[in-house]
C-alpha positions as CSV (number, residue, x, y, z in Angstrom):
1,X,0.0,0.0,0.0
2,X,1.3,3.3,-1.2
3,X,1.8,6.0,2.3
4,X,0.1,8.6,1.3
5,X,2.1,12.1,0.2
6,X,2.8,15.0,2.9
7,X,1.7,18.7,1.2
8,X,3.4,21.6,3.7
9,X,1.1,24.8,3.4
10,X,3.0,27.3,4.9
11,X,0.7,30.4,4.8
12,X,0.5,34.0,7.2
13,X,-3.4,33.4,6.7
14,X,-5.0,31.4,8.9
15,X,-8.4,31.0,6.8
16,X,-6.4,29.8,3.8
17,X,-3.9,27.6,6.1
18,X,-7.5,25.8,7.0
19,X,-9.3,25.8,3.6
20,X,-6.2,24.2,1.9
21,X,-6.0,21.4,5.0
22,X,-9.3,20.6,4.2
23,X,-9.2,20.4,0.8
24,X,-6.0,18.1,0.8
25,X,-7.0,16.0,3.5
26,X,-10.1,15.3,1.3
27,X,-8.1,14.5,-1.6
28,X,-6.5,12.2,0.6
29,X,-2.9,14.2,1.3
30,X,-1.7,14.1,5.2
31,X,-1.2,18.2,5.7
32,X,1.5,20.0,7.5
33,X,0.5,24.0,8.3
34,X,2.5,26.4,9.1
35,X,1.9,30.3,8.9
36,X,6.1,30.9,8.8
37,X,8.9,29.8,7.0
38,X,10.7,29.5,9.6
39,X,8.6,27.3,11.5
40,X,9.0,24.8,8.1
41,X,12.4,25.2,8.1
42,X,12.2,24.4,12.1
43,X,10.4,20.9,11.8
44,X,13.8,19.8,10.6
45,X,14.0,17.1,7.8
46,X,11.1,15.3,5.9
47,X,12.1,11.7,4.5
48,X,9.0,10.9,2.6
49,X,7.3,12.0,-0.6
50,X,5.2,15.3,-0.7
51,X,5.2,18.9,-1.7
52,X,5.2,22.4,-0.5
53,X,2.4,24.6,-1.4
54,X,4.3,28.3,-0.4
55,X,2.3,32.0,-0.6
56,X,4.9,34.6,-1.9
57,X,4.1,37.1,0.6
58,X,5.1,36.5,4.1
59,X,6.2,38.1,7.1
60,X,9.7,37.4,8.2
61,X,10.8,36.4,4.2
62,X,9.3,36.1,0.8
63,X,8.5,32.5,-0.5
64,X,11.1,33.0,-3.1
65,X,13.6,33.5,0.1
66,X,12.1,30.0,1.9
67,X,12.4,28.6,-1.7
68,X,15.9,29.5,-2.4
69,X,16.6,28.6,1.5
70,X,15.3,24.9,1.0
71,X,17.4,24.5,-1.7
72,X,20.4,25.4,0.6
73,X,19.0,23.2,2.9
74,X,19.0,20.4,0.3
75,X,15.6,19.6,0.3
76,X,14.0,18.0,-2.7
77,X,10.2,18.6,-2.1
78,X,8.6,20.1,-5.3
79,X,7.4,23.8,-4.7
80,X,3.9,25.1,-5.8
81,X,3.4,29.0,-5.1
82,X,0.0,30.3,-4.6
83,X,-0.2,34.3,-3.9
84,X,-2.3,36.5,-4.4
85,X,0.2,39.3,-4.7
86,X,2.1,37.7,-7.6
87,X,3.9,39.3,-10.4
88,X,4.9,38.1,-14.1
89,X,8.4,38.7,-13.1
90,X,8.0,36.6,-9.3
91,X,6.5,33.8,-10.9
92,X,9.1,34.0,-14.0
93,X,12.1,33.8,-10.9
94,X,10.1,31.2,-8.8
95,X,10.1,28.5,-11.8
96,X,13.8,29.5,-12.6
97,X,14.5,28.2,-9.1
98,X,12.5,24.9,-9.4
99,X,9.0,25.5,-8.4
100,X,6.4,23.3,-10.5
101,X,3.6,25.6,-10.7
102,X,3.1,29.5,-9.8
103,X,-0.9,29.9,-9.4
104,X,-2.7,33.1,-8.1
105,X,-5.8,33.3,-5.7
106,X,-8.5,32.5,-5.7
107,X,-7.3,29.2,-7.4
108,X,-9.5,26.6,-8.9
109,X,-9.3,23.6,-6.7
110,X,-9.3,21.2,-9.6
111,X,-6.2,23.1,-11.1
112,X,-4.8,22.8,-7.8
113,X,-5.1,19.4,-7.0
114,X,-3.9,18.4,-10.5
115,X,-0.8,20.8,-9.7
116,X,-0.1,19.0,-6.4
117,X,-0.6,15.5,-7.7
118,X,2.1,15.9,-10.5
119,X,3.8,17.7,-8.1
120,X,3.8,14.5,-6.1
121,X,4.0,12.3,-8.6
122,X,7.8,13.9,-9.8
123,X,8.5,13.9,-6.1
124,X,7.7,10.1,-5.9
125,X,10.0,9.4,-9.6
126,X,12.8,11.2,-8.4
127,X,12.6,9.1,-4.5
128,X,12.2,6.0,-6.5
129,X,15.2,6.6,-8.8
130,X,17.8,7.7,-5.7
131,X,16.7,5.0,-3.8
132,X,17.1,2.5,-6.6
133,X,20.4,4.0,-7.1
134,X,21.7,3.8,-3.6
135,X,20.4,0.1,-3.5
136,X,23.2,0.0,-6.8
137,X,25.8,1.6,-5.0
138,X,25.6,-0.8,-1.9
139,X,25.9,-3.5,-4.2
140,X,29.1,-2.5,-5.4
141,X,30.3,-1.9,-2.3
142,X,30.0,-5.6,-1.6
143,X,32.4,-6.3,-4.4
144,X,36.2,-7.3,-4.0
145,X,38.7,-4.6,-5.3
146,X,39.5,-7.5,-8.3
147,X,35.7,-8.0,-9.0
148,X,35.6,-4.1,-9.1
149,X,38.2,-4.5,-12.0
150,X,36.7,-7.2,-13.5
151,X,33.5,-5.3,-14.2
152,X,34.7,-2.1,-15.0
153,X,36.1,-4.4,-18.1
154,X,33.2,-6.1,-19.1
155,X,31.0,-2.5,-19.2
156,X,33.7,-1.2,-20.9
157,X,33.0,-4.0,-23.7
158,X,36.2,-6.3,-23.3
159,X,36.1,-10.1,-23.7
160,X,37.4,-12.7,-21.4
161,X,40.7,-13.0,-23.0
162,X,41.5,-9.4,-23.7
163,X,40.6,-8.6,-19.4
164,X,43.0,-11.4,-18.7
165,X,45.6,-9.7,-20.5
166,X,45.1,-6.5,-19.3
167,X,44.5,-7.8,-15.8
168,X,47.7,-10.4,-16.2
169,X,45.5,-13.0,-14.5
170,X,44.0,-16.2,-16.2
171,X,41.4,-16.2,-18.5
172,X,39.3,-18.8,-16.2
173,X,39.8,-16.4,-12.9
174,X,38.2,-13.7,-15.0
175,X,35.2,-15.9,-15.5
176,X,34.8,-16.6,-11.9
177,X,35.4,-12.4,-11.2
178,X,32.8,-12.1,-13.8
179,X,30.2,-14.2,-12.6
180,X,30.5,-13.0,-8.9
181,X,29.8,-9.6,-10.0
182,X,27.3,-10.4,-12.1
183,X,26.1,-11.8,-9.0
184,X,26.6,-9.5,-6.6
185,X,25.3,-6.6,-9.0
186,X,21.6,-8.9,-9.2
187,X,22.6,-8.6,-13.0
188,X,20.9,-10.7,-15.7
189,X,22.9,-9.4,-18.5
190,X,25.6,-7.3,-19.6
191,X,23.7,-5.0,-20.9
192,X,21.9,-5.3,-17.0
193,X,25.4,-4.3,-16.1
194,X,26.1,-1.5,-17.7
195,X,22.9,0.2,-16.9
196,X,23.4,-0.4,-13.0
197,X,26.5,0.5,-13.1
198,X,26.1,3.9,-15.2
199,X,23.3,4.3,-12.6
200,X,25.7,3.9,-9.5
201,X,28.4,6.1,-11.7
202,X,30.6,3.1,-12.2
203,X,33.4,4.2,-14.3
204,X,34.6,2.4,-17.4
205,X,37.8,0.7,-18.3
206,X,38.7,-0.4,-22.0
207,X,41.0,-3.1,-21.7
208,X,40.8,-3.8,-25.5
């Protein structure tokens, strides 16, 4: 079962902090409010999938400000800005910086609910993909130095014979290297290979 998404509203008014809760929470979204930046940035770290949904106007710092500070902060939650105080030129600098979407109030709530859920949905993708590709890179840490060698080879396109020479180590230990990292990697193929290992940032060696 999929946990559902976390949207942050981080609003200075109170009546749209609680119209937006209740909207998401029907849409099925848990909901985070807060009416500062600061008090987002204060919760500390959020590990699961969501978005933010940020007004441009705040006391204490713009939402651009808290955009460009969540960035510093390395967060990778997806930013929608809704304001009602929104300029061609605000929203022009807010998608420069990442944001998905810039809407002005009074939004539809169809347009944003759509906005949130492939909000969400990029936020999910890009979770998937760095956890798929730290799964790769513990899997190469299981690997002997020699095994290491061995497939840095056999991405790079070399046969047997040719790593053996380049290696100076028999043709049938390369086998065994080969097939422990293929292994090891969870790799059906070579082609397999190559794409975990570009995933994981494995670098190539020709040994041709």
């Amino acid at each position: 079962m999929t946990t559902p998404a976390t949207v942050f509203v981080v609003d200075d008014d109170a009546s749209v902090r609680t119209s937006l809760s209740r909207l998401l929470r029907s849409a099925g979204f848990e909901v985070e409010a807060y009416a500062l930046g600061e008090q987002f940035v204060a919760r500390g770290p959020f590990d699961g999938v969501g978005c933010v949904v940020l007004d441009l106007m705040m006391p204490g710092g713009s939402g651009t400000e808290l955009q460009q500070r969540l960035t510093e902060l390395s967060s990778d939650l997806p930013v929608v800005f809704l304001s009602g105080h929104g300029a061609v030129s605000d929203g022009v600098r807010a998608m420069k910086q990442g944001a998905v979407d810039f809407l002005t109030k009074p939004v539809d709530e169809e347009v944003l609910l759509a906005t949130i859920d492939a909000a969400v949905a990029r936020h999910r993708a890009a979770r998937a993909a760095r956890d798929e590709r730290d799964a790769v890179r513990r899997r190469v840490e299981t690997l002997t130095p020699r095994e290491h060698e061995v497939m840095q080879c056999v991405i790079g396109g070399a046969l047997n014979k040719q790593i053996a020479a380049h290696l100076g180590i028999a043709e049938g230990t390369v086998k065994l290297h080969r097939a422990r990292a293929m292994e090891k990697m969870g790799a059906a193929s070579v082609a397999d290979l190559v794409r975990l290992c570009d995933l994981a940032g494995v670098e190539t060696t020709r040994c041709s």
